[in-house]
C-alpha positions as CSV (number, residue, x, y, z in Angstrom):
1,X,-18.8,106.2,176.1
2,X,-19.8,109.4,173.9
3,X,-18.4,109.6,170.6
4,X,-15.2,111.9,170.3
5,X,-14.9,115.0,169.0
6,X,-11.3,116.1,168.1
7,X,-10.6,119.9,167.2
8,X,-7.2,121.6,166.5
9,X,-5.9,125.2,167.9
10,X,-2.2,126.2,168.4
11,X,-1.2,126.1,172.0
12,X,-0.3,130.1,173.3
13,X,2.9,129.2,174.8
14,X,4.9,126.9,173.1
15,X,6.3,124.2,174.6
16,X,10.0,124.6,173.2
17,X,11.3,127.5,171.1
18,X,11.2,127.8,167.1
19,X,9.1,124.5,167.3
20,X,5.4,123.9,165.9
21,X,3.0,122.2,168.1
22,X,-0.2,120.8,167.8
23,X,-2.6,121.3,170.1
24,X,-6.2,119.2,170.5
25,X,-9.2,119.2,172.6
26,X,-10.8,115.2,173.5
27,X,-13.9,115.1,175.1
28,X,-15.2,111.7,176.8
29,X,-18.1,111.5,178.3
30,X,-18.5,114.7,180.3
31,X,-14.4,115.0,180.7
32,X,-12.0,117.3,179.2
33,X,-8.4,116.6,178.5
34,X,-6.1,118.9,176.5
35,X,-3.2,117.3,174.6
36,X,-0.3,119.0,173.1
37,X,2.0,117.0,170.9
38,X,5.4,117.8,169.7
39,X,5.8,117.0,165.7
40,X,9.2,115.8,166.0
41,X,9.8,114.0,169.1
42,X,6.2,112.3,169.5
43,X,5.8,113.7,172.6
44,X,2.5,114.1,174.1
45,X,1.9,116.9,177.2
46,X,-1.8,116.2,178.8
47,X,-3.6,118.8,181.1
48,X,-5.4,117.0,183.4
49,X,-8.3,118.6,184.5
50,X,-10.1,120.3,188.0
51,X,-12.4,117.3,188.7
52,X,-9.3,114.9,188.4
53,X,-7.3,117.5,190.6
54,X,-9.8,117.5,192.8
55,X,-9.9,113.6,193.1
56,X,-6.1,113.4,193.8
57,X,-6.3,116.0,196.6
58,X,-8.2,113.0,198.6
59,X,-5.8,110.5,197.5
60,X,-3.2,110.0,200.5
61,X,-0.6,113.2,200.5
62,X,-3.6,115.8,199.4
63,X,-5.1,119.1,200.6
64,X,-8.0,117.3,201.9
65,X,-6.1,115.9,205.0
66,X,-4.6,118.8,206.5
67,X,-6.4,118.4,209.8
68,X,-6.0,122.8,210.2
69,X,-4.5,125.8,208.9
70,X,-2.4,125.7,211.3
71,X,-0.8,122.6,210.6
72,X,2.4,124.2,209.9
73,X,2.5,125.4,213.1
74,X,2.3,122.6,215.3
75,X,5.3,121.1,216.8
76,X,6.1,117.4,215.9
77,X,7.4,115.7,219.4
78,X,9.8,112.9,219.2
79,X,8.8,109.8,220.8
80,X,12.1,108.8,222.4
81,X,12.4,112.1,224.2
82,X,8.7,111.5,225.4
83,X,9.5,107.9,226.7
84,X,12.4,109.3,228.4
85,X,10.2,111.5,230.0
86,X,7.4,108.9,231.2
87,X,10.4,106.6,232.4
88,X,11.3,109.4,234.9
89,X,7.8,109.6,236.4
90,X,8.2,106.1,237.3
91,X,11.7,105.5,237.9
92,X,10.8,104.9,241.4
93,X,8.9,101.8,240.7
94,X,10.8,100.1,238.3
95,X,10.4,97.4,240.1
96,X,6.5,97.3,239.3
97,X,7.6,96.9,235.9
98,X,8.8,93.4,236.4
99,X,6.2,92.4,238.8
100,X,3.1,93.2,236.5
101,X,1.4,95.1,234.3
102,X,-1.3,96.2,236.2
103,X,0.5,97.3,239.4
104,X,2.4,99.6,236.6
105,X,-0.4,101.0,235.1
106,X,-1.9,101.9,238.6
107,X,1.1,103.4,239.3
108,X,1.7,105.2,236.1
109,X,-2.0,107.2,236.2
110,X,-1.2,108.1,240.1
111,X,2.1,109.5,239.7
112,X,1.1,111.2,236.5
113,X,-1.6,112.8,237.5
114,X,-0.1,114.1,241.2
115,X,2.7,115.5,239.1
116,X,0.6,117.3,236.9
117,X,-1.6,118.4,239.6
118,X,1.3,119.7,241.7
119,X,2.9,121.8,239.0
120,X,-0.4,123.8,238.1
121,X,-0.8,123.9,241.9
122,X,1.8,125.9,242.8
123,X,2.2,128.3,240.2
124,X,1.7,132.2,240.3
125,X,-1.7,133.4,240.5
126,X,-1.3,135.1,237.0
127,X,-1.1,131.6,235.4
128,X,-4.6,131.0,236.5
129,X,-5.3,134.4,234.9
130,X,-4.4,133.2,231.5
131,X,-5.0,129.4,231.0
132,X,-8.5,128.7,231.1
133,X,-9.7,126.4,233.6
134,X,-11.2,123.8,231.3
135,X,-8.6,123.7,229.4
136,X,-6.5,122.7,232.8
137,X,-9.1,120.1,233.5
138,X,-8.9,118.6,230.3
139,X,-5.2,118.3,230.5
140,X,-5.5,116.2,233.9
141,X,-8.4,114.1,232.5
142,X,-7.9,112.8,228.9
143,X,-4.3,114.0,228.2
144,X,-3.1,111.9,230.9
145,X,-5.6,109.3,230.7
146,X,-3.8,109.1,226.7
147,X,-0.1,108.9,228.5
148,X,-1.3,106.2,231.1
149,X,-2.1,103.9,228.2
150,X,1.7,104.2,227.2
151,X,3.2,102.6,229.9
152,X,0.0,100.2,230.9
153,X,-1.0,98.8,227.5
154,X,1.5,100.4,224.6
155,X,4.7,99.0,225.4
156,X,3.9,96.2,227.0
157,X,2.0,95.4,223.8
158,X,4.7,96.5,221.3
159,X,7.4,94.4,223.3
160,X,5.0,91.0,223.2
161,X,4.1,91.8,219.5
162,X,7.7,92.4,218.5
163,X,9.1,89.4,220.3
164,X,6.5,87.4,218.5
165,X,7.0,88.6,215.0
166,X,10.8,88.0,215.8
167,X,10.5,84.5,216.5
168,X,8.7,83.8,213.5
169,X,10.7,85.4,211.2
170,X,13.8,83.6,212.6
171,X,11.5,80.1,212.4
172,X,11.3,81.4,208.2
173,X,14.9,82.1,208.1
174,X,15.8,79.1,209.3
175,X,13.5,76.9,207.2
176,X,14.4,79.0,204.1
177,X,15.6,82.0,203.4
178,X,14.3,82.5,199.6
179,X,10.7,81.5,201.0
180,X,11.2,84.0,204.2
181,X,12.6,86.8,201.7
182,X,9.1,87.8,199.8
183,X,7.9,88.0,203.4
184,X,10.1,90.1,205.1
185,X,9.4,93.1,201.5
186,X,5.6,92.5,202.3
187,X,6.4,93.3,206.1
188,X,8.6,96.3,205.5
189,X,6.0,97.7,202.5
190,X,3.5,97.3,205.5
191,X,5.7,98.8,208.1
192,X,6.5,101.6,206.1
193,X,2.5,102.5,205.4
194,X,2.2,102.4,209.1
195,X,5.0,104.9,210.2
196,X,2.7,107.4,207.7
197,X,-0.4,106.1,209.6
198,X,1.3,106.1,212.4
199,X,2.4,109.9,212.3
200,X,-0.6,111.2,210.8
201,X,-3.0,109.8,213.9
202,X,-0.1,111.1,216.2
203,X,-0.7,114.7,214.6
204,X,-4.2,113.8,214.5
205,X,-4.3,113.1,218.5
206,X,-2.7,116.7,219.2
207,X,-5.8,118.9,217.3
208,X,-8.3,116.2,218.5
209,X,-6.9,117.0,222.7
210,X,-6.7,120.7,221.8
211,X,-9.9,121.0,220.0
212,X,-11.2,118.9,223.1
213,X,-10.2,121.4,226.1
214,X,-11.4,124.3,224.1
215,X,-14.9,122.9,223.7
216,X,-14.9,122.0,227.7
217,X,-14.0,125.3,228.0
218,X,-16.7,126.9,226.7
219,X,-19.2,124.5,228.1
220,X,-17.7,124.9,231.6
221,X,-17.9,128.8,231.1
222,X,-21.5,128.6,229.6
223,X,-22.8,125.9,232.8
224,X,-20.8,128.5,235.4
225,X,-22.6,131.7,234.1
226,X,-25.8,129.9,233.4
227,X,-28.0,132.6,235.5
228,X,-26.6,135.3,232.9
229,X,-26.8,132.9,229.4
230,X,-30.5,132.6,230.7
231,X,-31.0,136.3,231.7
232,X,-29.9,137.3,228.1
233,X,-31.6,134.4,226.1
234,X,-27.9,133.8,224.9
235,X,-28.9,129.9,225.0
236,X,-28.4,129.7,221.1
237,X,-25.3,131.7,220.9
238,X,-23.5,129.5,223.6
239,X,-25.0,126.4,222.0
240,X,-23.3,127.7,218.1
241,X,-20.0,128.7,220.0
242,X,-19.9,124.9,221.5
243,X,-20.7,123.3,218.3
244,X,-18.0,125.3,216.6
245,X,-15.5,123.4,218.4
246,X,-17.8,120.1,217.5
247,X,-17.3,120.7,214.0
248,X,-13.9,121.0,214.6
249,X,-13.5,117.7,216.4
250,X,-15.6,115.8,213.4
251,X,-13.5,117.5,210.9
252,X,-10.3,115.7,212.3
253,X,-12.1,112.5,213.4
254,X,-13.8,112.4,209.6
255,X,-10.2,112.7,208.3
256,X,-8.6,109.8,210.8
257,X,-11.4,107.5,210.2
258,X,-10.7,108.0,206.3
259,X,-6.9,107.6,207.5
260,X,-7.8,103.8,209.1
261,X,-9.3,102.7,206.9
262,X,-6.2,102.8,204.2
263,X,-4.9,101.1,206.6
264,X,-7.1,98.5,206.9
265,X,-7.1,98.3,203.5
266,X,-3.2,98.2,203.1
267,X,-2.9,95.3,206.0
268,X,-5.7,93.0,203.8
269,X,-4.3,93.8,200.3
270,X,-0.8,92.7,201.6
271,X,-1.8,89.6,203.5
272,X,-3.8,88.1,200.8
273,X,-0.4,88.6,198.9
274,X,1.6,87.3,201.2
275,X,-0.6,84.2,201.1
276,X,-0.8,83.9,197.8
277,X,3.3,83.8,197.2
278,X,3.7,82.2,200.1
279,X,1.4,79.2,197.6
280,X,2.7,80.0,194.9
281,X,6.7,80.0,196.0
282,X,5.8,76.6,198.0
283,X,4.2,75.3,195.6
284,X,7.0,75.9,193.3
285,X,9.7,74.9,196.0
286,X,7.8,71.3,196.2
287,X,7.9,70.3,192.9
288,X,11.6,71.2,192.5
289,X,11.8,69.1,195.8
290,X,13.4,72.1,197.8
291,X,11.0,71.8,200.3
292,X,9.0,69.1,201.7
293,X,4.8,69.7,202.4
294,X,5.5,69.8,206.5
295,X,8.5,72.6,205.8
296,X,5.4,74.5,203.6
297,X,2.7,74.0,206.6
298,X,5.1,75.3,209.2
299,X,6.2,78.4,206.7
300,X,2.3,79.2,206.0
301,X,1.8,79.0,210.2
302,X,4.9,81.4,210.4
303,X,3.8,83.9,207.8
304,X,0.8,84.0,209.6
305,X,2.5,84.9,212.9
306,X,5.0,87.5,211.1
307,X,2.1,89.1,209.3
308,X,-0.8,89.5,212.3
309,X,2.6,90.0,214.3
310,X,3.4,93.2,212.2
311,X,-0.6,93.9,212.1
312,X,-0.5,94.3,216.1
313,X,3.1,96.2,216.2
314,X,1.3,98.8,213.7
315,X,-1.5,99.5,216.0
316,X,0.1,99.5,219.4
317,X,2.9,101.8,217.5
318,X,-0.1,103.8,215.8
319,X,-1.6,104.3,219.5
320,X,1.9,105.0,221.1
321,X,2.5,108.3,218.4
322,X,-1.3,109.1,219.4
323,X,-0.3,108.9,222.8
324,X,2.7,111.1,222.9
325,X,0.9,113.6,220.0
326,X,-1.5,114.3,223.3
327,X,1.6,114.5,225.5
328,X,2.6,117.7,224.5
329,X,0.8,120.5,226.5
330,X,0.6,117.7,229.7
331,X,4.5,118.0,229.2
332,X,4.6,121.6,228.9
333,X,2.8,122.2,232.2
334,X,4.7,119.4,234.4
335,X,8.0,122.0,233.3
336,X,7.1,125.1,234.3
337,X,9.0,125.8,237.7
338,X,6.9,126.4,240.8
339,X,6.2,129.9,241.7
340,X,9.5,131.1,244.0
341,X,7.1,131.6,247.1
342,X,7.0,127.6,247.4
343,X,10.7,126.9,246.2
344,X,12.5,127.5,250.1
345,X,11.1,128.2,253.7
346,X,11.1,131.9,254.8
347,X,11.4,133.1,258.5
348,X,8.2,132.2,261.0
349,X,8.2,135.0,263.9
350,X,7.3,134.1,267.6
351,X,5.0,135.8,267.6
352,X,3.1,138.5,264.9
353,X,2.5,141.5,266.2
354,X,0.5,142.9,262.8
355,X,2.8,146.4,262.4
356,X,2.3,146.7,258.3
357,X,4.6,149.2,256.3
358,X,4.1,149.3,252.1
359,X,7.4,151.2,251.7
360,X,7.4,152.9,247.9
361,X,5.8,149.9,246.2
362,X,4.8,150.7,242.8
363,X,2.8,147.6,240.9
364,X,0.9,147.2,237.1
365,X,-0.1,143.4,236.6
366,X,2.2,141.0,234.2
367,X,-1.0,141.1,231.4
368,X,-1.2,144.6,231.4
369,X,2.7,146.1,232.1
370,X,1.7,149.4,230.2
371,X,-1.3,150.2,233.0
372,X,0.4,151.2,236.5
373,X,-2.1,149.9,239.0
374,X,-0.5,151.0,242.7
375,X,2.9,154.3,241.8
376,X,5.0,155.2,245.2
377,X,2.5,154.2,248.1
378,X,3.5,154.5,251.4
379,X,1.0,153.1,254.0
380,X,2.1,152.1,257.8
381,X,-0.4,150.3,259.8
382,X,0.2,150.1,263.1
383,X,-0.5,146.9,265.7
384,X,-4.1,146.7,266.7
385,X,-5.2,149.5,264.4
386,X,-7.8,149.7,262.5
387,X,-7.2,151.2,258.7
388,X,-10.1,151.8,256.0
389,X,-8.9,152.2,252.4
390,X,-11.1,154.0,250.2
391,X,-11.1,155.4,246.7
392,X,-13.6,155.5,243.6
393,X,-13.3,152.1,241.4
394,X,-9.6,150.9,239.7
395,X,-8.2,153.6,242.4
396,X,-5.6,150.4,243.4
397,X,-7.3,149.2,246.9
398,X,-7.7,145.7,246.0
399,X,-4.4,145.7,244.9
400,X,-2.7,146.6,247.9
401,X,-4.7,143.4,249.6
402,X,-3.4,141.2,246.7
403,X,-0.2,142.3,246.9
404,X,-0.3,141.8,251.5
405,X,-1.5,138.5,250.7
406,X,1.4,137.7,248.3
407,X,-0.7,136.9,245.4
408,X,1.6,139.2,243.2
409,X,4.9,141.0,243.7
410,X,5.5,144.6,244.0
411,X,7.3,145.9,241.1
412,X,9.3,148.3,242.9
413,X,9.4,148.7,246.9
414,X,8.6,146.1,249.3
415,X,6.2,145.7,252.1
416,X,7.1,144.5,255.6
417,X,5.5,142.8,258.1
418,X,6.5,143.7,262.0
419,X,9.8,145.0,259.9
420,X,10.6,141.8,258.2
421,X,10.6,142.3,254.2
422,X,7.3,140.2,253.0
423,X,9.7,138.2,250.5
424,X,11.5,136.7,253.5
425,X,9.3,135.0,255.5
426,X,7.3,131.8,255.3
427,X,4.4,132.1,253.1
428,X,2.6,129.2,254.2
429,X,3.4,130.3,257.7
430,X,1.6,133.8,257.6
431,X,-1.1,133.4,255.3
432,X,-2.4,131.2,258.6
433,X,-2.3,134.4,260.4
434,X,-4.4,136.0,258.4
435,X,-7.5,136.0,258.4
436,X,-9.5,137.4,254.8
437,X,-13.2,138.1,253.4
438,X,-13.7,139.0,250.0
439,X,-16.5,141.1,248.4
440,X,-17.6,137.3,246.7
441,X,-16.4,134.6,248.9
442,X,-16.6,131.5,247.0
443,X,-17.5,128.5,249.1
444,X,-16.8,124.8,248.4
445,X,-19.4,122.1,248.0
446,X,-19.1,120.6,251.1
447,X,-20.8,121.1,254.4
448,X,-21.4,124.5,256.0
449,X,-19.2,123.2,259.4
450,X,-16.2,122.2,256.6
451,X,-16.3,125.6,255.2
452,X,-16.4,127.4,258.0
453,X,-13.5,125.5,259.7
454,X,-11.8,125.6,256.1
455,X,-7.8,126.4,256.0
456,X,-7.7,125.8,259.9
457,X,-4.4,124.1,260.7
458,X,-5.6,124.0,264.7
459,X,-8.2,120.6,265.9
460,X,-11.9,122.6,265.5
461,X,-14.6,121.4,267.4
462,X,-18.5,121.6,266.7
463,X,-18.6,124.9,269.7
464,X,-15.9,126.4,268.4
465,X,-17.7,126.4,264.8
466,X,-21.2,128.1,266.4
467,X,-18.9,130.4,268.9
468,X,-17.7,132.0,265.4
469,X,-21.1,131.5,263.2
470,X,-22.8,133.4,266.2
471,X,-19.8,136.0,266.4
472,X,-20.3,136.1,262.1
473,X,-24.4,136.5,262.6
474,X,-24.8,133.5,261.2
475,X,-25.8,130.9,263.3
476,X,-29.7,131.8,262.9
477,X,-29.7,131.2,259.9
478,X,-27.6,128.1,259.6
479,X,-29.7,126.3,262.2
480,X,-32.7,127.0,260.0
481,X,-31.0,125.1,256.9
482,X,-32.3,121.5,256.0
483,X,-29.1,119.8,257.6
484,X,-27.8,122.6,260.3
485,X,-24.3,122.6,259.7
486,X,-24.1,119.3,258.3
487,X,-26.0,121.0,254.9
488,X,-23.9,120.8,251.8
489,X,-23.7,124.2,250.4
490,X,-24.9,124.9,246.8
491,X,-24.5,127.9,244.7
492,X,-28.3,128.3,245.2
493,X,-29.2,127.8,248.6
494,X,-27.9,130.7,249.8
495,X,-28.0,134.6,249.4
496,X,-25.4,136.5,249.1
497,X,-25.1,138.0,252.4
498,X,-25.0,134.4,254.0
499,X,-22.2,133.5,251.7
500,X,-20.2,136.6,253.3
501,X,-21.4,136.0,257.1
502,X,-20.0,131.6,256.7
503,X,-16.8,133.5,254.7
504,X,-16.5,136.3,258.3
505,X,-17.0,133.0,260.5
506,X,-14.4,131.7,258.6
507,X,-12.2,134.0,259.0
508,X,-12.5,135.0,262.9
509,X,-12.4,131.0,263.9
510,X,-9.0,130.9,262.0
511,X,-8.1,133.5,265.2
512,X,-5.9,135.6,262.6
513,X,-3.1,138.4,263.9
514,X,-4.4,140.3,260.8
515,X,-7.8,140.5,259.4
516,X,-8.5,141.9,256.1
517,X,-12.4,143.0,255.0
518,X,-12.3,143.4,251.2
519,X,-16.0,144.9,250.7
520,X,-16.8,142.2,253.1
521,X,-20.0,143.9,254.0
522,X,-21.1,144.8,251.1
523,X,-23.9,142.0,250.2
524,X,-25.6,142.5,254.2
525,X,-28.4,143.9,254.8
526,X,-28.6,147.3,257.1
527,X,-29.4,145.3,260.6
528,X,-27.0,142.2,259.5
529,X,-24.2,145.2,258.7
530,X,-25.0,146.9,261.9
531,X,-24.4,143.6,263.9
532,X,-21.4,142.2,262.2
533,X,-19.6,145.6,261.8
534,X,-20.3,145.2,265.7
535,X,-18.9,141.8,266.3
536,X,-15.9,142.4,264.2
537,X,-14.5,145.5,266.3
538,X,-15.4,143.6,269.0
539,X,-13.6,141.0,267.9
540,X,-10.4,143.2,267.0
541,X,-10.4,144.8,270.7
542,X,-10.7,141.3,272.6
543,X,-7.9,141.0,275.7
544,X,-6.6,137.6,274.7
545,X,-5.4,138.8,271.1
546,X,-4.7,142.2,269.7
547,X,-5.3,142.2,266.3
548,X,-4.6,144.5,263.0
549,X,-7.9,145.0,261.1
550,X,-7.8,146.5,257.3
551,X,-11.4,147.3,256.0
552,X,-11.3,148.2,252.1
553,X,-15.2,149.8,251.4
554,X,-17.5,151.7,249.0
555,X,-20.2,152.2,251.5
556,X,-18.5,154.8,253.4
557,X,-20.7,154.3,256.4
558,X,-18.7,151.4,257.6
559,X,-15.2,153.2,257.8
560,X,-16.2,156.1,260.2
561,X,-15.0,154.5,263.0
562,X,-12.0,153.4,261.6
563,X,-8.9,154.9,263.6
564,X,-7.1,156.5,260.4
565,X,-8.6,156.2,256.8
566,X,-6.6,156.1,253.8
567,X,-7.9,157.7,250.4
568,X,-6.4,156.8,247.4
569,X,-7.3,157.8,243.9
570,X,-5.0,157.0,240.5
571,X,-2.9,153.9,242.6
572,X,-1.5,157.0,244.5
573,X,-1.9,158.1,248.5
574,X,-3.7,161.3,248.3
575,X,-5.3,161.7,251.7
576,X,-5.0,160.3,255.2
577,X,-6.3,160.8,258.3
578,X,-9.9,160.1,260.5
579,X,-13.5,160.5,259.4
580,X,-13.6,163.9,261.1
581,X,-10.0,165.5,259.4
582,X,-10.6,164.4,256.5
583,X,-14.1,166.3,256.4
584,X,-12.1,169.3,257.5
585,X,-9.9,168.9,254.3
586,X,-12.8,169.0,251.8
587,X,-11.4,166.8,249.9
588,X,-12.3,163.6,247.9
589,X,-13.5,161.5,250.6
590,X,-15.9,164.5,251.8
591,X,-16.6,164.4,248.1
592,X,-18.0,160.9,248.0
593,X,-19.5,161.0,251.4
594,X,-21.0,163.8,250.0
595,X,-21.9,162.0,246.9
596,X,-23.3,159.3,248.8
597,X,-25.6,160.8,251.4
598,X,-27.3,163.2,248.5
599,X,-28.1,159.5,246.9
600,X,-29.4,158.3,250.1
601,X,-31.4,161.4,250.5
């Protein structure tokens, strides 16, 4: 150590009133302390310096583990409320409980799951809007992989564990209570550093699950858009916005690795003491001959069983808070109520005729209640008519389709279908009558026959799946594939235009009373659009079934024949009539046909 150097100064601020103090600088080494000591009393006041204050923010209780600013803001959940919770999912097999632990934890990742799956399920569109998709999927993978463990391994664990520490400590009781006495304040000094352990990896499990969805998140977006990451050389930027959430993830798992390993330490540090009294206390107990050797052996054996018992308690119970610290959000989505479209059955008509009225419906979506998207529209379609909605871009046509298909609810107004209010009649019911192609149909990965005969409630056989690929133009091209109809369908192994000719064979094999072309067109080619324009009003105008046919279109060229056309412009009706009156009007649609033919020319 360096030699000290001691120098004198008065302190600014006194430490009491009217009194001198003296006031000294000590330097060790390469550390600082300033003293102050009070003449009279002896007392000495030390300043302890940044690089100790620093050192005692690490120390259990500091700065350094806050696993995030927002700390404060993260909702502790009880863990008796939580099991209360997990006991309802499996009320219905109680009886697995006694039969085995397996069967239980079989039955506890099934039921969890469905229920979770179920309630995201059948919520309103707009939920889907705002939670991120792998945010959802993270939730049904490792949040409820976490819960599972509660009731398969957790508390069947903590039970076993508990009973056996019991039994031993009742054993020490009964062979002597002094002995079984230093034991029992080692257990409870233990079982106290595990409740903090305990908590802190239960906090720790909620950022770690959070931090987790948000990183699949962005690497499901990044894998999803990977044609645009590439077309923009965003590679890097994607790859930094992914390891953001890394860091993240390392900075809690740093901090609960730290965490562990004072508790390692605490367990070893206390049974090496509880060995060592239980030698020393024995030992002592012997020679005053209040004990005999065998009673010793057997209280050794015991402590042994109370101490490893406690060691096993601590773990299952610091795995159990982990457990329900992940069980929040799971939790959170298994209450929300399904979407009141699901919640009763509605009327099913005899038969659906297709007359469609929007009477006065006004409409702005929930995330954007300031923006009016559809204001006072009134629209009647008549059976077996054909209608064309057009209007520039954010006019409100989509909209009106969303809101026929029940994806959202009119604000104000109501539509009815053959003069029954939309709200009233069975959703599941008439969404099989209708038959829709959007501007982007999204197929599934299976096989082109499965998506073509997707959402079809009727038996489909193989002709009936060509009879509508032929109708759709699409049957050339389908033959030509690897497999035929038996080819699994990638996102790059067809074109666009194919996508929408398998989405328009869809759509006519489901034999819908209403048929709804949103852009459906848009992605064919001039002779493909000639031939499927053909086949669809020839499809509308068969004998067997009449049918109501809304086309919604930019290209304008595809509505002429349309037996009224609706123009729209600000979520407002502002023209209506055929291709030839509303020429005759001069006004907005002869606008944009105008518009388009000098682009064509």
């Amino acid at each position: 150590m360096a030699a000290s150097q001691l120098a004198f100064r008065p302190l600014s601020k006194p430490h009491f009133p009217l009194r001198r103090t003296l006031s000294s600088t000590i330097t060790f080494s390469s550390t600082r302390f300033r003293c102050s000591c009070l003449p009279k009393t002896g007392q000495i006041n030390v300043e302890i310096p940044v690089v100790l204050r620093n050192i005692r923010s690490v120390l259990p209780g500091g700065s350094w583990w806050k696993l995030s600013e927002y700390e404060e803001e993260a909702k502790a959940r009880e863990v008796m409320p939580t099991l209360r919770r997990i006991w309802v999912l499996v009320e219905d097999e109680r009886w697995v409980i006694f039969v085995a632990v397996g069967s239980l934890t079989l039955a506890a990742v099934k039921r969890l799951r469905e229920t979770l799956c179920s309630a995201i399920l059948f919520q309103d569109i707009d939920f889907f809007e705002t939670e991120a998709v792998g945010d959802l999927t993270s939730r049904l993978g490792a949040d409820c992989q976490q819960l599972s463990n509660i009731i398969g391994n957790d508390i069947n664990m903590i039970l076993r564990n508990f009973l056996q520490g019991a039994g031993a400590l009742i054993n020490l009781l009964t062979l002597s209570w002094p002995l079984a006495l230093s034991t029992i304040v080692i257990c409870s000094l233990l079982s106290a550093i595990l409740l903090v352990y305990g908590q802190y990896r239960r906090k720790a499990a909620m950022f770690t699950q959070e931090f987790t969805a948000c990183a699949n998140e962005v690497a499901q977006e990044t894998f999803s858009l990977m044609r645009t990451v590439r077309t923009y050389g965003t590679e890097e930027n994607e790859l930094r916005r992914y390891k953001q959430w890394l860091d993240k993830l390392a900075f809690v798992s740093i901090r609960e690795s730290v965490a562990y390993g004072f508790w390692g330490l605490s367990f070893n540090t206390l049974y090496r003491s509880t060995q060592v009294i239980a030698v020393l206390l024995g030992g002592m107990s012997i020679l005053t001959g209040h004990v005999t050797p065998e009673q010793l052996t057997k209280y050794i054996l015991y402590c042994e069983w109370l101490i490893y018992g406690t060691l096993r308690l601590g773990d299952n119970f610091a795995s159990l808070l982990q457990s329900v610290g992940a069980s929040g959000k799971v939790f959170q989505l298994m209450d929300l109520l399904p979407s009141d479209q699901f919640k009763s059955e509605g009327v099913k008509l005899k038969r659906l005729m297709g007359h469609i009225e929007f009477a006065n419906v006004s409409f702005y979506y929930p995330s954007r209640v300031m923006v009016p998207v559809l204001e006072h529209v009134n629209i009647s379609v008549q059976a077996n008519e054909v209608v064309a909605i057009v209007g520039i871009s954010g006019s409100g046509k989509s909209s009106l389709v969303n809101l026929l298909l029940r994806l959202y609810e009119p604000t104000t107004g109501q539509i009815l279908i053959d003069g029954f209010p939309l709200r009233e009649l069975d959703i599941g019911w008439l969404r099989g009558k209708i038959g829709f192609v959007g501007q982007e149909p999204h197929l599934f990965h299976m096989d082109v026959k499965s998506n073509i005969r997707y959402g079809c409630s009727r038996d489909i056989g193989q002709e009936d799946i060509e009879w509508a690929a032929k109708l759709a133009y699409a049957h050339g091209f389908i033959s030509s594939l690897p497999d035929g109809y038996d080819t699994i369908i990638d996102d790059h192994l067809l074109s666009g235009g194919q996508k929408q000719r398998i989405a328009i064979a869809r759509a006519i094999l489901r034999g819908p009373a209403i048929l709804i072309l949103d852009e459906a067109t848009s992605a064919l080619d001039a002779e493909s659009e000639h031939y499927v324009e053909g086949v669809l009003h020839a499809f509308r105008n068969d004998a067997n079934a009449k049918r109501t046919v809304i086309v919604i279109a930019h290209r304008l060229s595809t509505v002429k024949a349309a037996d009224r056309i609706v123009v729209m412009d600000g979520g407002s009706v502002i023209e209506v009539g055929d291709h030839q009156q509303l020429l005759l009007k001069d006004g907005l649609y002869a606008k944009l046909i105008k518009t388009q033919t000098d682009a064509l020319a």
